[in-house]
C-alpha positions as CSV (number, residue, x, y, z in Angstrom):
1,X,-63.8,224.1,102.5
2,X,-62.5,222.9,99.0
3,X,-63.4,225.5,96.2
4,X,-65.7,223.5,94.6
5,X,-67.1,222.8,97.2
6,X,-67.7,226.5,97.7
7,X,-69.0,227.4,94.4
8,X,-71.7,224.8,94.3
9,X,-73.2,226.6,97.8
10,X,-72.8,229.9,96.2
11,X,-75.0,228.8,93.0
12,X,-77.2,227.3,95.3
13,X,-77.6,230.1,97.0
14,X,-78.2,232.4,93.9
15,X,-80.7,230.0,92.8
16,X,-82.6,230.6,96.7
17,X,-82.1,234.5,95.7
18,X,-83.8,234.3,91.7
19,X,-86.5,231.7,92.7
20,X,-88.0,234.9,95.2
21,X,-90.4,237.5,93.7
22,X,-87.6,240.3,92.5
23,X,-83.9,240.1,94.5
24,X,-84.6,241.2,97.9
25,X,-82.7,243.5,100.2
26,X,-82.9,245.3,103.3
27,X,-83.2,248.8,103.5
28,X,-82.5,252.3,105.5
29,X,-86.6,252.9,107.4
30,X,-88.0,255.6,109.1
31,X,-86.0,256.6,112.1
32,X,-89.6,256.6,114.4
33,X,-90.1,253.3,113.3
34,X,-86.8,251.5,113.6
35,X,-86.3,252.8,117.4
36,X,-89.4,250.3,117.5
37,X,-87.5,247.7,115.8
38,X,-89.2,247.6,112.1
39,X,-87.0,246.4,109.5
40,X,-87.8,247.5,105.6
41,X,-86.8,244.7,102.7
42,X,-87.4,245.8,99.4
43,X,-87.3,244.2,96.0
44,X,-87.3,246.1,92.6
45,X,-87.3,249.8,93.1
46,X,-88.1,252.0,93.8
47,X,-90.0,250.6,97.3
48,X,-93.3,251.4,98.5
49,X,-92.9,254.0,101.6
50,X,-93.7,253.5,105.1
51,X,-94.4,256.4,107.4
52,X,-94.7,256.5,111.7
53,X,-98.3,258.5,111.9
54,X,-98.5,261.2,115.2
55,X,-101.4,259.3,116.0
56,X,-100.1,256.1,115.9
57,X,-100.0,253.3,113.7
58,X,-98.1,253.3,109.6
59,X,-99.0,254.5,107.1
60,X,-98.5,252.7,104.0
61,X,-97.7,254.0,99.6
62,X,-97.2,252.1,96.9
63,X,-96.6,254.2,93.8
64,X,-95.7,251.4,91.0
65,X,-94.1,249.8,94.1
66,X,-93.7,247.0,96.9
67,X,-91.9,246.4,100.0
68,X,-92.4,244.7,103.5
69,X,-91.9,246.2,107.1
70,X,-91.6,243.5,109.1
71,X,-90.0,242.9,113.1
72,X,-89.6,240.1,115.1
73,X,-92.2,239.0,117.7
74,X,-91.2,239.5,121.3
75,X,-91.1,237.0,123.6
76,X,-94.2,237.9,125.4
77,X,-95.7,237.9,121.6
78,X,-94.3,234.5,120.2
79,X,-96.9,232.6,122.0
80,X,-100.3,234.2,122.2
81,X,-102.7,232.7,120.1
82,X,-105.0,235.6,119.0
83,X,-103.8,238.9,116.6
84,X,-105.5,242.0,116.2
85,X,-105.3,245.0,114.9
86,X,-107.1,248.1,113.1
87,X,-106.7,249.0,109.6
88,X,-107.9,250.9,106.4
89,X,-107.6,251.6,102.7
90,X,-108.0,255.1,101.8
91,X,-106.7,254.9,98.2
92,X,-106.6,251.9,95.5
93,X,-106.6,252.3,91.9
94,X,-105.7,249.2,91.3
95,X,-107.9,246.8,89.8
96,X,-108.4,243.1,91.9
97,X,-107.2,240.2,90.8
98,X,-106.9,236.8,91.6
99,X,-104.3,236.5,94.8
100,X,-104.0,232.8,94.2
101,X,-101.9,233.5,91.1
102,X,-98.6,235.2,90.8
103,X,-98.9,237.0,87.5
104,X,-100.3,241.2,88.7
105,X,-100.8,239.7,92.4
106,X,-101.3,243.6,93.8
107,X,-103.2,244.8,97.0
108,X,-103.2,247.7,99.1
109,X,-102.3,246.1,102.4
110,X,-101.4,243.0,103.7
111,X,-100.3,241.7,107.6
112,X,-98.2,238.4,107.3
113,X,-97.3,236.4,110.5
114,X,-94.3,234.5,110.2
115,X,-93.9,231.3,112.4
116,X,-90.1,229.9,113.4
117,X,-88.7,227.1,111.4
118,X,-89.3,223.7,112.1
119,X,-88.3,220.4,110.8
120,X,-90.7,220.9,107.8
121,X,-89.7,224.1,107.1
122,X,-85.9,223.9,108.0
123,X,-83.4,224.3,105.0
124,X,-79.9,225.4,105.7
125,X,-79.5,227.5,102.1
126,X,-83.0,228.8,101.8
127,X,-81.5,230.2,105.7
128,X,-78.3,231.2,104.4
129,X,-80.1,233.4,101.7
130,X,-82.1,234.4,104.1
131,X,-79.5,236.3,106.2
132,X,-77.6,237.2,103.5
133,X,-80.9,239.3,102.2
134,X,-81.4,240.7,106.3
135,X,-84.8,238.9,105.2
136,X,-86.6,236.8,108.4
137,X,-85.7,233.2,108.5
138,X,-88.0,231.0,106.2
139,X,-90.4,229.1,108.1
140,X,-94.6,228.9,107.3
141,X,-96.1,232.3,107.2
142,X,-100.1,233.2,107.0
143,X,-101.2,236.6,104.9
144,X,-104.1,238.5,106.2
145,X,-104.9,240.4,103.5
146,X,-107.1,243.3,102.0
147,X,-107.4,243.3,98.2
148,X,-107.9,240.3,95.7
149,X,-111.2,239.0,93.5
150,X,-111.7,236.6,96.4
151,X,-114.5,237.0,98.8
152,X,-113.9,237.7,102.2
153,X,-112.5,234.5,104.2
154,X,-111.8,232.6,101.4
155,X,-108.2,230.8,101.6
156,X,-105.5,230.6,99.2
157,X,-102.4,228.8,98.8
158,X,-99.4,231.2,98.6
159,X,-98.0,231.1,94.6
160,X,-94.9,232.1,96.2
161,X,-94.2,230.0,99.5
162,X,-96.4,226.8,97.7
163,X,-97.5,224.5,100.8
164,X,-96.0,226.8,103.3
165,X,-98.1,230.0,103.0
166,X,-101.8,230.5,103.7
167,X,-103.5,233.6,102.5
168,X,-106.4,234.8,103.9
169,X,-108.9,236.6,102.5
170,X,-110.3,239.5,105.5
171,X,-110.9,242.4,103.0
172,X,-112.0,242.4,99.5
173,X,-110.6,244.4,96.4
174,X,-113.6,246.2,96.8
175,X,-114.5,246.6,100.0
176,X,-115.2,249.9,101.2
177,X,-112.7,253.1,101.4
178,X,-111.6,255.3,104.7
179,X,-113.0,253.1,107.1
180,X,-111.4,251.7,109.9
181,X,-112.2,248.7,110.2
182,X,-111.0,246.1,113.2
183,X,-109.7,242.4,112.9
184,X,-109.1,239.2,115.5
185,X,-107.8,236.3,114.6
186,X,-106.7,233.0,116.2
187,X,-103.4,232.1,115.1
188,X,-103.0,228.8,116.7
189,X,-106.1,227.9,115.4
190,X,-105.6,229.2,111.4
191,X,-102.1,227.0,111.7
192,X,-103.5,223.5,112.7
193,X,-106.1,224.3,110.5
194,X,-103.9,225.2,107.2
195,X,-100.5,223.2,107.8
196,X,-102.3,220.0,110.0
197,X,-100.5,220.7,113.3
198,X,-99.6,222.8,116.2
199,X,-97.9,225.6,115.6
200,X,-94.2,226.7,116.4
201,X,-93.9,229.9,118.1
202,X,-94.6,233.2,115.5
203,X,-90.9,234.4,114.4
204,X,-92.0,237.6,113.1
205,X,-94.5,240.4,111.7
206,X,-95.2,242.2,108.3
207,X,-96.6,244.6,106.4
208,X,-96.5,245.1,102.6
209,X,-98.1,247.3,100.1
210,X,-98.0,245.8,96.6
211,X,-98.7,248.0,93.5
212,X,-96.1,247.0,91.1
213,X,-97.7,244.9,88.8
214,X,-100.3,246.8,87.1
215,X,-99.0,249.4,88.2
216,X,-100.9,251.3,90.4
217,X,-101.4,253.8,93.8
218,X,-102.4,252.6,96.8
219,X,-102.8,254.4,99.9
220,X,-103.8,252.5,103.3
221,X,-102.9,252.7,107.3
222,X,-102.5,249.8,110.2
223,X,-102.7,250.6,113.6
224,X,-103.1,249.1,117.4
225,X,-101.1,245.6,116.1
226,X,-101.4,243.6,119.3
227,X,-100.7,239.9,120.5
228,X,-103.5,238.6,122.9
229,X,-103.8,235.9,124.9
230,X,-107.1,233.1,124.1
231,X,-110.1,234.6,124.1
């Protein structure tokens, strides 16, 4: 490969790296939780922290913070069409805001489904970056999130991912505190109806905490996360 070459898919790739919210890299996790094959990918420090509860499920800070634990979907996951979990916020003193916009975008908890690449979503450099980051490849990816102005169920295109990211809207910024609170939802059918066709099989998992912006605490646990066949 000539130098030149070279140098213009290094910029290229720098550019992939300064167009994402903060430079991103992976990170050491929680021993408990990497033996279940969570990965932790931070962005400006210092990160929010993830913690393996006795009980089960993760528990999730953000002090002035963000950061996403995310793992890839097993093959008896990748293509189940309904998600559910349980989860809670037990501390937010952060104000809501508009999700839909990039500028103080905070919430206490989010769950983000990555899907695989496919031939509207496959880029060799945004892939490149990708690995280079130890990020999860770049294809479409749905937010389930708690937090925002928004009312429950309202839908928001990502300001981050543009055309290829869906937030949802399951929790408000003010819903209600320390209560557990379960969630299903079809996966197959949130994709045809957000992106227009059948989905690829889901890539990956995530959780984030995001309380950088304002900054603020937040304080919220996710358990029982589990891939389901149609209901």
């Amino acid at each position: 490969m000539g130098m030149v070459r070279f140098a213009r898919i290094l910029a290229a790739v720098l550019l992939c790296l300064l167009a994402l919210p903060g430079f991103a890299s992976a990170q050491p996790v929680d021993p408990a939780l990497t033996g279940a094959g969570w990965k932790l990918l931070t962005f400006d420090p210092p990160p929010a922290q993830f913690r393996q509860l006795e009980q089960g499920g993760i528990e999730v800070e953000a002090k002035g913070s963000v950061a996403v634990l995310y793992r890839s979907a097993g093959k008896a996951e990748a293509d189940k069409p309904v998600l559910s979990w349980r989860w809670r916020v037990d501390r937010s003193d952060i104000e809501p805001v508009d999700l839909g916009r990039k500028e103080r975008a905070d919430r206490p908890i989010a769950l983000h489904v990555g899907f695989e690449q496919d031939e509207s979503t496959s880029d060799f450099m945004r892939s490149l970056a990708a690995r280079m980051m130890g990020a999860p490849p770049p294809g479409r990816v749905i937010t389930y999130t708690w937090g925002g102005i928004q009312k429950a169920g309202e839908v928001l295109v990502s300001p981050y991912l543009g055309d290829e990211g869906r937030i949802v809207i399951l929790r408000a910024g003010n819903a209600p505190l320390r209560d557990w609170v379960t969630e299903s939802v079809d996966l197959k059918a949130d994709f045809r109806r957000f992106f227009g066709y059948a989905p690829p099989p889901v890539a990956y998992i995530a959780i984030s905490a995001d309380a950088d912006d304002q900054p603020g605490h937040t304080l919220a646990r996710i358990a029982d996360i589990s891939f389901q066949g149609a209901q």
